[in-house]
C-alpha positions in Angstrom: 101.1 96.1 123.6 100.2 98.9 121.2 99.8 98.3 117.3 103.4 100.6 116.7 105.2 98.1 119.2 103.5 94.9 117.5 104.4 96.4 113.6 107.5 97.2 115.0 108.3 93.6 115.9 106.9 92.4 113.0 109.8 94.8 111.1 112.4 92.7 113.2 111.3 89.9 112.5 112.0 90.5 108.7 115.6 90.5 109.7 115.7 86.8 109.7 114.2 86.7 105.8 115.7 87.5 102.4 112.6 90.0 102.1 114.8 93.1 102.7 117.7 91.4 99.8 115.1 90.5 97.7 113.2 93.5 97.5 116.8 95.2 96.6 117.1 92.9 93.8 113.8 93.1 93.0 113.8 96.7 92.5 117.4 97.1 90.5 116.9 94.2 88.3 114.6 96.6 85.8 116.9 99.7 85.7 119.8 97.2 85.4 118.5 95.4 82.6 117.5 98.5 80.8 120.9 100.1 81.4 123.0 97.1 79.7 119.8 97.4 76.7 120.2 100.9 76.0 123.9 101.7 76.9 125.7 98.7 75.8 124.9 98.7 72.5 121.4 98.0 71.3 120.8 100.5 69.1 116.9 99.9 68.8 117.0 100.6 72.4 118.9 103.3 72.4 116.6 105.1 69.7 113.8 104.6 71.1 114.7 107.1 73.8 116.1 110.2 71.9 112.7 111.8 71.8 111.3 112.6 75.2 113.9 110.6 77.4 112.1 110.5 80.4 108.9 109.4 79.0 109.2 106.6 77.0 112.3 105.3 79.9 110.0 105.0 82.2 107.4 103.7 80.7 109.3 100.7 79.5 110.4 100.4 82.8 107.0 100.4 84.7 105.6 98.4 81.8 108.4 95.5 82.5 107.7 96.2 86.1 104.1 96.0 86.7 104.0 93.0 83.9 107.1 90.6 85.0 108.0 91.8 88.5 105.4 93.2 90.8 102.8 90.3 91.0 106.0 88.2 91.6 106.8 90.4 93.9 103.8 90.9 96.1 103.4 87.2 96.1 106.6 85.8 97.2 106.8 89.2 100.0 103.5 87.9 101.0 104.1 84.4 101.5 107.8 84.7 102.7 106.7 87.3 105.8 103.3 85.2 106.7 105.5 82.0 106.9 107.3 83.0 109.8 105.7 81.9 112.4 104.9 78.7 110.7 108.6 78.1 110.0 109.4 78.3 113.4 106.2 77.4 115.1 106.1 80.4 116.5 102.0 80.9 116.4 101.2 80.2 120.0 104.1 82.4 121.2 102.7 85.0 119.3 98.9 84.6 120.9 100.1 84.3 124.2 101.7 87.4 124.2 99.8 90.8 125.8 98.7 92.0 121.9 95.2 91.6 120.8 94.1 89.8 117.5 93.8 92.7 115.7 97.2 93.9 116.7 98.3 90.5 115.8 96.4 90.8 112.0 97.1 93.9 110.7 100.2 94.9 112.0 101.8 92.0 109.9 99.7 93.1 107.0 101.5 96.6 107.5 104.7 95.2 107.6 104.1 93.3 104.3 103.3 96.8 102.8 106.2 99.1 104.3 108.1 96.5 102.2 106.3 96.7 99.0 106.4 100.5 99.7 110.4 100.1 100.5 110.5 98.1 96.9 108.5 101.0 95.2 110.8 104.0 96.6 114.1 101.7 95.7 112.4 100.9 92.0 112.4 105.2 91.2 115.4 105.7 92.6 117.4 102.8 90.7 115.4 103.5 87.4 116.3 107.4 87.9 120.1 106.6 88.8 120.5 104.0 86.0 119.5 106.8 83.3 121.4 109.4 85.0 124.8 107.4 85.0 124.1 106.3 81.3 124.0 109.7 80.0 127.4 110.3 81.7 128.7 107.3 80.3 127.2 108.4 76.5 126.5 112.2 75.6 124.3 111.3 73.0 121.4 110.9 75.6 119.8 113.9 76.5 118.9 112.8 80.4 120.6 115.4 82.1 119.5 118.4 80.0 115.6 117.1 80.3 112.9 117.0 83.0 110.9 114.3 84.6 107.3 114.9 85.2 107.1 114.1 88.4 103.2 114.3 88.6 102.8 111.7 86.0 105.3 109.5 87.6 104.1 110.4 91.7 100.2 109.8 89.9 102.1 106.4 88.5 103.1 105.0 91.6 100.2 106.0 93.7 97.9 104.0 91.1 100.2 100.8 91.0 100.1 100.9 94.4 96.4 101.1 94.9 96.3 98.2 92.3 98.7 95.8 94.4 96.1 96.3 97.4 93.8 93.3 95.9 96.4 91.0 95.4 98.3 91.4 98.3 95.2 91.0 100.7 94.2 87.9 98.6 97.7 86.5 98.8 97.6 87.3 102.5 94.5 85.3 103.3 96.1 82.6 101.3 99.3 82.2 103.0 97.8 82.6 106.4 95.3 79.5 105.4 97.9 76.8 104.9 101.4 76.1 107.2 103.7 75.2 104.0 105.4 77.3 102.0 104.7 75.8 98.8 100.9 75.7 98.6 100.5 79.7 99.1 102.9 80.4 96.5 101.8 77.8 93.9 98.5 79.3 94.3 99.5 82.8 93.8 101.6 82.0 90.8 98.9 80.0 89.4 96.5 83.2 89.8 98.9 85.6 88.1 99.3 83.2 84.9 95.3 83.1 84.5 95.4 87.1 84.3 98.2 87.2 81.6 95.8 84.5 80.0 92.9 86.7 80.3 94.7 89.8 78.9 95.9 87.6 76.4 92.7 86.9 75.3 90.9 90.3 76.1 88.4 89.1 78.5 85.9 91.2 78.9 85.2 90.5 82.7 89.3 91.1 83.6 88.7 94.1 85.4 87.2 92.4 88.0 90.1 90.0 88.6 92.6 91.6 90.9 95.4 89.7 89.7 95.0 91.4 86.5 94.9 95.2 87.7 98.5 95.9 87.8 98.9 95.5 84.1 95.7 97.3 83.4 96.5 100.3 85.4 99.8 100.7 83.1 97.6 100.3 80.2 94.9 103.1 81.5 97.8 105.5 82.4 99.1 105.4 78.4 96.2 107.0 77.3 94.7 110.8 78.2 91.4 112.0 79.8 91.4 109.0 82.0 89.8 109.3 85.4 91.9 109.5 88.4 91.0 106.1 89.8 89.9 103.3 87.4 86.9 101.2 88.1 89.5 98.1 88.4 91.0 100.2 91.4 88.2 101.2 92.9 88.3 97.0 92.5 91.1 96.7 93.9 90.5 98.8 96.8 87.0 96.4 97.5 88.9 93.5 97.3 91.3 94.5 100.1 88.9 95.6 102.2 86.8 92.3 101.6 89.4 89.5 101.8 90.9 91.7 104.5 88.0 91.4 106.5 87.8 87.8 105.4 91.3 86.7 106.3 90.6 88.4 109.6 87.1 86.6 110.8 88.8 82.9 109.2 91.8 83.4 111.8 90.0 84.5 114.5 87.1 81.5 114.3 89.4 79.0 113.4 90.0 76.5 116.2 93.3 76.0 115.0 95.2 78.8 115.4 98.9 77.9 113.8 
């Protein structure tokens, strides 16, 4: 069985989870929020947005999401699409059939990833249609008669992105180590709040903790002449490959598989 059939089972197995709802909900509950803040009469809110529209939207959008929702996110995706086969015992069916272990491995891992991606593409489009329809709704914005800079905002997503990559393969190996659905996501809860108390307290060692380089990549894009890639992403992009690795050789030892 080739590594497009196996992802592409993985996808359909999805079907049976509230992934695909809750990456919908996931995604719209930002722009939604913000629409009610600045259309519906907070007037703080609303000024705060005169002046370069597009800008400082977005940014209070991307700083709610990468703050609040992603690490959520990535950690309840994780854990929800790993579980599967624990749910429904399902493990040994899965080894039995004509797919190797990699195939096995990674194509789940893709799967967990075309859904954060999914979550991603739905998060632009609802912040972009939730500014839109509030200019309609109130002239005094200036939405419709200004630009996006779409390079910042494609050069935003891109780094998020890179950021998730060392929390989602740490929360992979996780979930794949225990059969509950509890234990994974206590954990990965757990390891979130320790990085909002590290920022908190300005550690100076949090760029090495990956559940920390979502909000610092927001942070690094406020400000100018930053490099293209942070060292916490270049991080981030060492973690994956590492726990990756990790959850891969700890599955394929294991005597217990599931």
């Amino acid at each position: 069985m080739s590594f497009i059939i196996s992802t592409r089972a993985e996808l359909l197995k999805t079907k049976r989870t509230a992934s695909f709802w809750l990456s919908i909900a996931g995604a719209a509950f930002i722009p939604l929020m913000l629409f009610i803040s600045f259309f519906a009469g907070d007037d703080a809110a609303k000024a705060a947005v005169l002046k370069d529209p597009w800008t400082k939207y977005l940014s209070m959008g991307w700083e709610l999401f990468c703050i609040l929702l992603l690490p959520m996110y990535i950690i309840l995706i994780t854990t929800l699409i790993t579980q599967i086969e624990y749910r429904s015992n399902g493990w040994k069916q899965v080894f039995a059939s004509p797919q190797s272990f990699g195939n096995i491995f990674f194509s789940k891992f893709l799967t967990i990833h075309v859904i954060i991606i999914f979550c991603f593409l739905l998060f632009n489009f609802f912040m972009i249609l939730a500014a839109v329809l509030g200019n309609v709704f109130n002239a005094k914005f200036t939405f419709l008669s200004s630009s996006i800079n779409w390079q910042t905002l494609l050069q935003l997503n891109l780094k998020t992105y890179i950021a998730t990559l060392g929390i989602s393969a740490v929360q992979y190996w996780v979930s794949l180590r225990f059969k509950n659905f509890i234990t994974p996501l206590g954990i990965g809860v757990a390891l979130v709040i320790i990085a909002i108390v590290a920022m908190a307290a300005r550690s100076a060692h949090i760029y090495k903790y990956p559940f920390s380089f979502l909000i610092l990549t927001y942070d690094f894009m406020q400000k100018k002449n930053r490099p293209f890639l942070e060292n916490h992403e270049l991080n981030s992009i060492a973690y994956f490959i590492f726990f990756i690795l990790l959850g891969f050789l700890d599955m394929r030892l294991r005597k217990e598989k599931g």
